[in-house]
Rosetta silent file (secondary structure, phi, psi, omega in degrees, C-alpha in Angstrom):
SEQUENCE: XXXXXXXXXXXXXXXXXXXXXXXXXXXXXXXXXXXXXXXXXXXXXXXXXXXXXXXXXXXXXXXXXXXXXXXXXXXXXXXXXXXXXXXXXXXXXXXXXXXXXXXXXXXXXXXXXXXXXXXXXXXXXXXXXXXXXXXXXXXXXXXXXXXXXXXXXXXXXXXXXXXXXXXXXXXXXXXXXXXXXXXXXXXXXXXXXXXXXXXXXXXXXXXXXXX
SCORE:     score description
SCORE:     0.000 S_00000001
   1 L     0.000  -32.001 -158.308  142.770   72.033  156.557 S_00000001
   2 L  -103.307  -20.855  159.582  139.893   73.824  157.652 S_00000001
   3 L   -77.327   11.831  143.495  141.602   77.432  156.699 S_00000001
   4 L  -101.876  -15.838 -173.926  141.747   76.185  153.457 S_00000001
   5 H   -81.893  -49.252  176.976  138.320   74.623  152.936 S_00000001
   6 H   -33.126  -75.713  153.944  137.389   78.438  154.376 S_00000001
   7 H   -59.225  -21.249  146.197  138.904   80.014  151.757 S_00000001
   8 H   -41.903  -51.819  163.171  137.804   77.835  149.062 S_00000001
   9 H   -39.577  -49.583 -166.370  134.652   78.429  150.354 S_00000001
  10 H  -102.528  -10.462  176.679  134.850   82.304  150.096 S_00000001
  11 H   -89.065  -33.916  155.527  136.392   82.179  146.862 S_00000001
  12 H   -26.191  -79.833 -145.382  133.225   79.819  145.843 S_00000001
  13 H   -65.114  -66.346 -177.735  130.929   82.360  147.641 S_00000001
  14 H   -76.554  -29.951  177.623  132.439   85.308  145.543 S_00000001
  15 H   -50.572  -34.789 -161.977  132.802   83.265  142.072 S_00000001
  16 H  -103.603  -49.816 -164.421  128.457   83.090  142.149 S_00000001
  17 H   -57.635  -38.421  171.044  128.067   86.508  143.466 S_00000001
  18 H   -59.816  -47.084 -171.249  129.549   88.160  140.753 S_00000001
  19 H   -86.575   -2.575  170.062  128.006   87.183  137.533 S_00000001
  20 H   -58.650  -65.391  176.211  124.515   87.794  139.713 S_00000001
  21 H   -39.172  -85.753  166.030  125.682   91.451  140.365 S_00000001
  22 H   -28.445  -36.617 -179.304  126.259   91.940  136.540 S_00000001
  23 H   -76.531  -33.552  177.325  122.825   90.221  135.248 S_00000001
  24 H   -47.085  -75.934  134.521  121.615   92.701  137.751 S_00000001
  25 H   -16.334  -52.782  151.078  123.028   95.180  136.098 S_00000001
  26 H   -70.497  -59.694 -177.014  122.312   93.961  132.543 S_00000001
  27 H   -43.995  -56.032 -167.765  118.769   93.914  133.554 S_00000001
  28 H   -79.672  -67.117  167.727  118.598   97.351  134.698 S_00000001
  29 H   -38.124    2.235 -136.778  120.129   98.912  131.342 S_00000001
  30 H  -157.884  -57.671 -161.904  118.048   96.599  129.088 S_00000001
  31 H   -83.830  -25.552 -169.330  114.766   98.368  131.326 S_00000001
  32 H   -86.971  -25.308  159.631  116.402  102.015  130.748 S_00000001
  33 H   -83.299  -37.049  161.454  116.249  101.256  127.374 S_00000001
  34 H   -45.207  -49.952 -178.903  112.751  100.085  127.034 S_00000001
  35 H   -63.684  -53.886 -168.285  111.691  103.219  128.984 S_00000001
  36 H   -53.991  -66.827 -162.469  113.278  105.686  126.662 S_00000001
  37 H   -51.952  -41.901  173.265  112.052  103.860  123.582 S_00000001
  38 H   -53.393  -56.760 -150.330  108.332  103.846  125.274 S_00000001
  39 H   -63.655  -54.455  178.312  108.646  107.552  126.246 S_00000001
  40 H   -45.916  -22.499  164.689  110.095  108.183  122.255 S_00000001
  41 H   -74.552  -60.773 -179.433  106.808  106.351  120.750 S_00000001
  42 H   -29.591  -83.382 -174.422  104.886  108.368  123.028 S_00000001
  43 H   -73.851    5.552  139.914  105.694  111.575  122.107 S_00000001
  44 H   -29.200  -76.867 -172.101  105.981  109.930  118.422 S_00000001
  45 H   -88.602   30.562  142.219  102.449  109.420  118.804 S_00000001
  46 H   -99.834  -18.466  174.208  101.233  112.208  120.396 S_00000001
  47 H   -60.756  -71.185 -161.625  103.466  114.892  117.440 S_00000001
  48 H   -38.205  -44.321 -179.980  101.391  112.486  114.637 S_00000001
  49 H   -67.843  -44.432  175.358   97.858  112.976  116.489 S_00000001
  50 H   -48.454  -47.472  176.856   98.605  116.334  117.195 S_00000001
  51 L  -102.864   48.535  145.915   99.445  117.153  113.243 S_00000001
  52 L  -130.686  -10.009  157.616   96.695  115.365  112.183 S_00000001
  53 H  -106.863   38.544  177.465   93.795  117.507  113.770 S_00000001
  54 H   -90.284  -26.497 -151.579   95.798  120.378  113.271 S_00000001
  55 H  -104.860  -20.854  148.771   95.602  119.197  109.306 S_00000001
  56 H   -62.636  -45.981 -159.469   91.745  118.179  109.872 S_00000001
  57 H   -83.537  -24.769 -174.342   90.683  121.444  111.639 S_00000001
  58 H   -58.692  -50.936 -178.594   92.894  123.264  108.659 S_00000001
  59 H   -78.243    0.046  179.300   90.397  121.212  106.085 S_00000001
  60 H  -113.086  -19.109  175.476   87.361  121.715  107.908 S_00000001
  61 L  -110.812   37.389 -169.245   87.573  125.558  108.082 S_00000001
  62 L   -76.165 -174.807 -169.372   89.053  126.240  104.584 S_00000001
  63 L   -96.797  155.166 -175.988   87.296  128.281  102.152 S_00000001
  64 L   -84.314  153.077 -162.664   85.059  125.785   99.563 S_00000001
  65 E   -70.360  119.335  147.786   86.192  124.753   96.514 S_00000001
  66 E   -88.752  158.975  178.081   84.163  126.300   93.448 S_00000001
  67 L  -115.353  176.092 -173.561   84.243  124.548   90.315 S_00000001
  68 L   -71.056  151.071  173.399   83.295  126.154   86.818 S_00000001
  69 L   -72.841  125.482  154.503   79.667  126.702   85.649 S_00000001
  70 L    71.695   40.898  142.735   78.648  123.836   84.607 S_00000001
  71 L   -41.780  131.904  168.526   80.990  120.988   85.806 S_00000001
  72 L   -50.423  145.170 -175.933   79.578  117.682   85.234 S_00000001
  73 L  -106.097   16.755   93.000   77.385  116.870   88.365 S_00000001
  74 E    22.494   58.749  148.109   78.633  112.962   88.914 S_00000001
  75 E   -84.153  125.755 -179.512   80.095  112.648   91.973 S_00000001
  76 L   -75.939  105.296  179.055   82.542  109.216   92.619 S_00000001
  77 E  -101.296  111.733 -178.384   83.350  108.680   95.796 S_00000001
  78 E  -128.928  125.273  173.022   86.136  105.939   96.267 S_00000001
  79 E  -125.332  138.627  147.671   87.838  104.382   99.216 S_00000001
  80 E   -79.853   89.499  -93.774   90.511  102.241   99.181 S_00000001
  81 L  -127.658  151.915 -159.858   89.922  100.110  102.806 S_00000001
  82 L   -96.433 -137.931  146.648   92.582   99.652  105.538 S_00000001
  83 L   -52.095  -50.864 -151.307   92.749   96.524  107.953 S_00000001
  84 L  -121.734   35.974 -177.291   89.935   97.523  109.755 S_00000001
  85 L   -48.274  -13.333 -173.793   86.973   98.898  107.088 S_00000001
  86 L  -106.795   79.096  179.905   84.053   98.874  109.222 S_00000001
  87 L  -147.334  -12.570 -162.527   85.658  101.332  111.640 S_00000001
  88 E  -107.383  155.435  177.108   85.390  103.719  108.462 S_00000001
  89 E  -130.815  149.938  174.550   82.064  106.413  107.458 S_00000001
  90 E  -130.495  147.458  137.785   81.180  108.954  104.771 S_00000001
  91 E  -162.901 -178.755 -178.730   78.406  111.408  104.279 S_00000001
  92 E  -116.767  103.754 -172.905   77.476  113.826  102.179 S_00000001
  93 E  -114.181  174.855  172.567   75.422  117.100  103.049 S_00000001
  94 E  -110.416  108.275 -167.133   73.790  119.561  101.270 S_00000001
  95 L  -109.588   38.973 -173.970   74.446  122.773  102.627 S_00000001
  96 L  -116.777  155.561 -175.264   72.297  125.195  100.745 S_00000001
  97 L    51.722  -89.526  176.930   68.561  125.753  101.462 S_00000001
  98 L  -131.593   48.786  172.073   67.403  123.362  104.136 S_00000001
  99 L    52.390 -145.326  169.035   70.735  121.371  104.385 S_00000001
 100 L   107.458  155.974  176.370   70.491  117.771  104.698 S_00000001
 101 E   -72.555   86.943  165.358   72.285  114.541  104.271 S_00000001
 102 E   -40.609  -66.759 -167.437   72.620  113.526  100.304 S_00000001
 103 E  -154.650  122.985 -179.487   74.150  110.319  100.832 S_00000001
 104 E  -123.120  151.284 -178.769   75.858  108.367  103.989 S_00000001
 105 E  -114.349   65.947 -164.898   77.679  105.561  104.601 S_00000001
 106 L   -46.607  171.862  157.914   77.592  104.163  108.121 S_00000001
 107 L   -44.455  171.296  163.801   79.791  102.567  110.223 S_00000001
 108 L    45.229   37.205  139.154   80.268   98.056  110.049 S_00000001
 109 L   -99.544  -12.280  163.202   78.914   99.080  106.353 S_00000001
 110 L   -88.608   98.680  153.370   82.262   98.591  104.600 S_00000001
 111 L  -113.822  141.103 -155.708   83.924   95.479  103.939 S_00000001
 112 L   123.411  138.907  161.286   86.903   93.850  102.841 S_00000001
 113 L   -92.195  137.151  174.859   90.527   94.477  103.414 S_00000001
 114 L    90.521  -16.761  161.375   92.767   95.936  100.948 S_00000001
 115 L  -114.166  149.061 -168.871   90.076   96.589   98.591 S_00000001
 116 E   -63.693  105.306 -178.321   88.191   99.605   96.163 S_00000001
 117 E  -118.332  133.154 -161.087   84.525  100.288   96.940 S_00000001
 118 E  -109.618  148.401  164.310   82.796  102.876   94.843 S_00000001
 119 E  -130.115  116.707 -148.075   80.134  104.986   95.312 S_00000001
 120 L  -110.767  134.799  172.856   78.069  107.010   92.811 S_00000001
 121 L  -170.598  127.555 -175.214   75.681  110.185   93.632 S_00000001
 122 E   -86.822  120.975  177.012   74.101  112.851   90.881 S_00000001
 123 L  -106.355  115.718  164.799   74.306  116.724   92.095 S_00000001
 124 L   -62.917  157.139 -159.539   72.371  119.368   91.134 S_00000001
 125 L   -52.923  -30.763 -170.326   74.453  121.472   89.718 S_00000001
 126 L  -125.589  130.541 -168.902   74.488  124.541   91.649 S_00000001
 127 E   171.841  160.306 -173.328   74.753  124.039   95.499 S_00000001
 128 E  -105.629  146.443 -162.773   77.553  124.177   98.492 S_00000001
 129 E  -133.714  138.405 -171.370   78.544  120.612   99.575 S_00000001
 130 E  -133.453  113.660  166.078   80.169  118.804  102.825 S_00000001
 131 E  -106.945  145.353 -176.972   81.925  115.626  102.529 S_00000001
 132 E  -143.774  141.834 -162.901   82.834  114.493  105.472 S_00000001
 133 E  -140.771  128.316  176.537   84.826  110.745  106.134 S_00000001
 134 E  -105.018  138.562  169.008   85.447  109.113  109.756 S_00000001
 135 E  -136.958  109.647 -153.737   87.077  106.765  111.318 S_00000001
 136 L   -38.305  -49.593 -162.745   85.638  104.939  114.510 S_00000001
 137 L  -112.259   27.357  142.624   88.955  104.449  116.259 S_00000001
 138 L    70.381   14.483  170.931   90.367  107.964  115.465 S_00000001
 139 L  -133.730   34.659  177.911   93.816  106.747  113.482 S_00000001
 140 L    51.168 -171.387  175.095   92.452  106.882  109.701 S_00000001
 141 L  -123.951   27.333  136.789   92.700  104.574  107.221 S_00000001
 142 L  -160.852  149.797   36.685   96.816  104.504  106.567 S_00000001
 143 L  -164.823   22.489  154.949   98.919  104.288  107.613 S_00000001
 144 L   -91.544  -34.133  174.203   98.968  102.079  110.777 S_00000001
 145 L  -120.907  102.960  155.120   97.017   99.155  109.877 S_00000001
 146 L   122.059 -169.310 -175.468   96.998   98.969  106.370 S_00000001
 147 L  -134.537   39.341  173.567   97.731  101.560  103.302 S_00000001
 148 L   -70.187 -168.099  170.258   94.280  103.011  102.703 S_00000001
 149 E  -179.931  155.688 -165.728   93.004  106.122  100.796 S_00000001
 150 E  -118.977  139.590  154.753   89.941  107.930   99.900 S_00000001
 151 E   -96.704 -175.560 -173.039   89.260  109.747   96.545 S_00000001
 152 E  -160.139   79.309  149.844   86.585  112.168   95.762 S_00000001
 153 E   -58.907  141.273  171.983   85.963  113.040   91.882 S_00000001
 154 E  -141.848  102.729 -165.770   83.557  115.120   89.917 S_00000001
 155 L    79.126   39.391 -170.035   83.107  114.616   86.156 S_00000001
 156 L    83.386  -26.019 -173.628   85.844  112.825   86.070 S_00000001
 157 E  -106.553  119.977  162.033   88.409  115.235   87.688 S_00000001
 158 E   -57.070   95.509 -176.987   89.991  114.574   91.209 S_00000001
 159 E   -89.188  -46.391  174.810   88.686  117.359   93.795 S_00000001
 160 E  -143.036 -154.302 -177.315   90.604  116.052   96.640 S_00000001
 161 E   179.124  162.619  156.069   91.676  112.640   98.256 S_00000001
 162 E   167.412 -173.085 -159.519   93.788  111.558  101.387 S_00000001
 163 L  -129.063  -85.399 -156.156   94.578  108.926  104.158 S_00000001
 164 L   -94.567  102.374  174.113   96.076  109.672  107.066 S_00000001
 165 L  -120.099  -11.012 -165.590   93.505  111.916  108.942 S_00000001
 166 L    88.737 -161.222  148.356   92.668  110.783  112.200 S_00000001
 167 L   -22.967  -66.139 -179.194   89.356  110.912  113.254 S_00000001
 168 E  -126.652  136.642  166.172   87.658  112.797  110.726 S_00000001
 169 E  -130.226  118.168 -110.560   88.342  114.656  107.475 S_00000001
 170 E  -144.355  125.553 -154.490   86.081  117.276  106.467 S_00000001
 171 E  -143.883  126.314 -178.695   86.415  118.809  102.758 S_00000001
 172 E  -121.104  143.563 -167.743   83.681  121.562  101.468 S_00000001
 173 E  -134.484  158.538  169.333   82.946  122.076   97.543 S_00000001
 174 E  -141.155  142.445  163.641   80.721  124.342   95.617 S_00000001
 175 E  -109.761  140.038 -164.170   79.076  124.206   92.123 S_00000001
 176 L   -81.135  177.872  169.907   78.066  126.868   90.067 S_00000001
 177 L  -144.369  165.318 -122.532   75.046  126.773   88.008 S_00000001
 178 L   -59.519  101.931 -169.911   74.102  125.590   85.137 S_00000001
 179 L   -32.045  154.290  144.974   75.033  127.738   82.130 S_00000001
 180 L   -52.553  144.747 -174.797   72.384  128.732   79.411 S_00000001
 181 L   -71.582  161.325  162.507   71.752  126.340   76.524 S_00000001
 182 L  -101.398  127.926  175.367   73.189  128.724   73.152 S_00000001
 183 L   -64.399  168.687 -163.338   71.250  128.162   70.069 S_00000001
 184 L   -91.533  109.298 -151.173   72.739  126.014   67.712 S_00000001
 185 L   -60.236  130.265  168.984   75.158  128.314   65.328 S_00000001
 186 L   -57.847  128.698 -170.609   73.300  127.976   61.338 S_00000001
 187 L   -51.671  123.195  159.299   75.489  125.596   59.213 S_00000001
 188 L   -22.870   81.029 -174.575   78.153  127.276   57.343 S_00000001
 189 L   -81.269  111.419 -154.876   77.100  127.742   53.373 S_00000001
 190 L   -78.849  141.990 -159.848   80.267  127.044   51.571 S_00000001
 191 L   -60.617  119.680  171.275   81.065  129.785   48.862 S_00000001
 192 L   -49.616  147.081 -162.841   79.729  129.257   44.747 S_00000001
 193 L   -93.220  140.194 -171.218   82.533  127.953   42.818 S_00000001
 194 L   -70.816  128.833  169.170   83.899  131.163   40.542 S_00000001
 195 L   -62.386  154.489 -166.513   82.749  130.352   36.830 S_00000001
 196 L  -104.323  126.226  179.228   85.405  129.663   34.776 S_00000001
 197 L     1.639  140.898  158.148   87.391  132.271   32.421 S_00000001
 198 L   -90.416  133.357  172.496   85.645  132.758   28.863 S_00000001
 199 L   -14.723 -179.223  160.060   88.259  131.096   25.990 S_00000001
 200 L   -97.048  152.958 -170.530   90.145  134.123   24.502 S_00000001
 201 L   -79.624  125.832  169.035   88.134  135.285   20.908 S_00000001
 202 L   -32.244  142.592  -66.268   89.900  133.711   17.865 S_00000001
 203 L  -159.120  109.114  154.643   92.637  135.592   16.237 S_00000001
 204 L   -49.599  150.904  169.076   91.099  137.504   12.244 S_00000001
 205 L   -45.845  163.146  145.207   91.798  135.910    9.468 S_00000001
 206 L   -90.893  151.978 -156.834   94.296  137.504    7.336 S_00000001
 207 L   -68.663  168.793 -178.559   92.789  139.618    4.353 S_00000001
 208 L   -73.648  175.651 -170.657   93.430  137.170    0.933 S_00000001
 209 L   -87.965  167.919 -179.639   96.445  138.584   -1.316 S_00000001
 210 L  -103.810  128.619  167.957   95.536  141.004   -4.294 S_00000001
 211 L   -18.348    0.000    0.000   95.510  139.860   -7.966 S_00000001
């Protein structure tokens, strides 16, 4: 009786031990998996940061854009805004003659999510230019929180635009300057109308007949 309660006992004893062993088990493969997927975001997100100030320092030393003598001077400045808009900045310098800062946009000055905010600013025509656009927390404005994008226009015409920059994105333009006016060509004097053919001279008579 009591060598049977034993084994009952030991078969009890091993019946609980077992699925314990196994959760154990489960557990540790379910954590082995977690790590790998952390360490694969990781170096996810250290290739993206990596090619995005590789693709900012590319745009910050390129050679500046000239435009044609005598591109309209009307620059638009448009952002489309991410999750997070007051984490984003602009400015504008002027980098001919004694520099300076055209027009800026500061940080917590942009608001709204998801929406187009415009900005307008008149160039003289002939001058080297720095736009430069930031973002506060260094991951741009798309494409983790949110889809943004920034344009940049002049006269109408798109000089550049982009998103996903990182920290900073740094874009230099130049304008040429301003063409001579041309006098105004004298109006075209359309040709005297030809006079028109004289008739032909009547035909003589024929002489009368003889008696």
């Amino acid at each position: 009786s009591n060598l049977g309660r034993q084994s009952t006992n030991a078969g009890n004893s091993q019946a609980t031990t077992m699925p314990s062993a196994a959760i154990k088990v489960l557990i540790a493969k379910v954590l082995i998996a977690a790590l790998v997927e952390c360490a694969r975001a990781r170096t996810a997100i250290t290739v993206q940061m990596a090619m995005a100030k590789a693709v900012e320092s590319v745009q910050a030393n390129a050679s500046p854009r000239r435009l044609q003598t005598g591109a309209p001077n009307e620059l638009v400045v448009e952002i489309l805004t991410d999750n997070y808009p007051q984490e984003t900045s602009w400015t504008l310098e002027d980098l001919d003659g004694g520099g300076g800062f055209i027009a800026s946009v500061t940080r917590g000055s942009i608001v709204g999510q998801g929406v187009t905010r415009t900005w307008v600013e008149s160039l003289p025509y002939q001058g080297e230019y720095r736009f430069k656009i930031s973002d506060s927390e260094d991951d741009g404005i798309c494409c983790s929180y949110g889809y943004g994008r920034y344009t940049v226009s002049l006269g109408g015409v798109e000089l550049f635009s982009g998103g996903d920059f990182g920290s900073s994105s740094t874009h230099v333009f130049e304008l040429g300057p301003t063409p001579p006016l041309s006098p105004p060509s004298p109006p075209t004097t359309p040709p005297s109308p030809s006079p028109p053919p004289s008739p032909p001279p009547p035909s003589p008579s024929p002489p009368p007949p003889s008696p």
